[in-house]
C-alpha positions, -999 to 999 in steps of 0.1 A, spaced: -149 -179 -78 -168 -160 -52 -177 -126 -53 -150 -97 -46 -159 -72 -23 -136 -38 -21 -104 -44 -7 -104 -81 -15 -74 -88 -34 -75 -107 -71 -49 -123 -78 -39 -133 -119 -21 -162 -131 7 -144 -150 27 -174 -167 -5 -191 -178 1 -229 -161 -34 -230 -150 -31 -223 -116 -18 -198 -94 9 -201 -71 40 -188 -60 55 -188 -95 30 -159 -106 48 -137 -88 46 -102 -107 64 -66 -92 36 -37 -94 40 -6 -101 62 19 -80 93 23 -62 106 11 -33 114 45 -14 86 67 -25 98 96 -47 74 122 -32 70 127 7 50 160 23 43 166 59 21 194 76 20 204 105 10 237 130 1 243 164 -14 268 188 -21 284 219 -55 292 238 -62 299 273 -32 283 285 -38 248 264 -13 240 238 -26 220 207 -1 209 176 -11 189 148 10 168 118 -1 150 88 25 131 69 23 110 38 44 98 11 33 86 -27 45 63 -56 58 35 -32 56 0 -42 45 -24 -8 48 -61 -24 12 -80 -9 16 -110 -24 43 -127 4 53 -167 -3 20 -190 1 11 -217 -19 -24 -229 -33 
């Protein structure tokens, strides 16, 4: 196996048959709609130039990576 770097993704053989395919299939942990959501956001005004900002984000959702492929 070669070296994992950050972001790589590992991927473990769950049912133990030795290799790892679409069978290993395993649901991590969250939810599908994420149970906490928050927004920001503000604005204002100088010398005639408007400027608004928002930052929005959401934790706890689950995203499933590991699609259909096959070894």
């Amino acid at each position: 196996m070669s070296s994992l770097f950050v972001g790589d993704y590992k991927y473990l053989d769950y049912n133990s048959d030795g290799t790892i395919n679409v069978l290993d299939k395993y649901p991590g942990k969250g939810l599908t709609y994420p149970p906490i959501v928050y927004s920001f956001s503000g604005g204002f005004t100088w010398k005639g130039f408007d400027f608004n900002f928002m930052f929005a984000g959401n934790q706890g959702k689950y995203v499933q990576y590991n699609q259909a492929w096959e070894n």
